[in-house]
N, C-alpha and C positions, 0 to 999 in steps of 0.2 A: 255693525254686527247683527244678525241677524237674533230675532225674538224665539225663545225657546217656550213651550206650552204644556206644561205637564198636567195631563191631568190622573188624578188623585184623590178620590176618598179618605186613605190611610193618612195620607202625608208624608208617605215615604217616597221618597225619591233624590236621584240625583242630585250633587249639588253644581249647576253648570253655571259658569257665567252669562247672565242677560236670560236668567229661567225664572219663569213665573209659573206658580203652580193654581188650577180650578180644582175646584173638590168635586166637581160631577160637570156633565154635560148640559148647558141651560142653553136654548135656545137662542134668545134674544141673545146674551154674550157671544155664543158661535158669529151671529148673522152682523154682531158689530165687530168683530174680528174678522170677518169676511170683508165686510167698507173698509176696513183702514188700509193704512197708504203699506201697511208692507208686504202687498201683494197676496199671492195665493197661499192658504193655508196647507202644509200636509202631513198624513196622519202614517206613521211609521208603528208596525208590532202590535198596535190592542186590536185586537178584533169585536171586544168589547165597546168599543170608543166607535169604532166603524161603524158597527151594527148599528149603533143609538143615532149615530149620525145620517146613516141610510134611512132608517125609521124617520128621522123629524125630513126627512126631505132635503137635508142638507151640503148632496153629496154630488158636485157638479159633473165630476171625472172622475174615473177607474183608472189609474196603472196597474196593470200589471205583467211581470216577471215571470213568463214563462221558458221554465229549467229543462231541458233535454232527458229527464230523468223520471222513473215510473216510482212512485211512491205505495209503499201496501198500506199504509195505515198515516193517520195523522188525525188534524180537525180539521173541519167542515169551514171556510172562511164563513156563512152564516148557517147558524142552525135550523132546523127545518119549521115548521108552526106557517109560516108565509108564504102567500101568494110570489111568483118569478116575479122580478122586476127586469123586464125587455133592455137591453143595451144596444147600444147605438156604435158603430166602429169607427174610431177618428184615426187613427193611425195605426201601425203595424209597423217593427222595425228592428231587424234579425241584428244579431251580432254575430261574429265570428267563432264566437264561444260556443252558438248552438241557441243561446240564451235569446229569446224575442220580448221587446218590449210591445204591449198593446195597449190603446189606448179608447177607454170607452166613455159613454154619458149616458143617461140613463136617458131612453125614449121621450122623445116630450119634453124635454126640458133644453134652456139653452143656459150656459154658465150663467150665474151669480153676477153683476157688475158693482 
């Protein structure tokens, strides 16, 4: 079963089976959870958790989920204050729905091993 990763400040969260909770984003814990044997990490919903992790350089690949759909308002996936970070295109892969999945790395970098 696969490892579940919450991360948490409050302490509130979920109660899932095989969930362990971090109270903040540390470095070194990310980079040893990247070595272990269960593969690639990924980060679902906090844009918060992304952000921190984009900032330590932590962030091998981008999916992303682009919807057929015009949005007027929402949030920002990073808020402004920062220099672009250039993306690299690894894949591109339509579905039937409209829905494209894309798949990017950030310039310069090659995945984590």
């Amino acid at each position: 079963m696969m490892e579940k990763i919450v991360i948490s400040a409050s302490g509130n969260i979920a109660v899932w089976q095989n969930t362990r909770r971090l109270g903040r984003v540390d470095p070194d814990e990310i980079r040893e959870l990247k070595r272990g044997h269960g593969g690639n990490l990924v980060v679902y919903g906090s844009l918060g958790v992304i952000g921190s992790l984009v900032e330590l350089g932590l962030v091998d690949e981008f999916h992303l989920l682009v919807h057929p759909v015009f949005l007027r308002e929402g949030e920002a996936l990073f808020q402004g204050g920062r220099p672009p970070q250039r993306l690299e295109l690894i894949s591109a892969e339509p579905f039937t729905s409209g829905v494209v999945l894309m798949k990017y790395r950030p310039v310069g970098r090659t995945p984590a091993s």
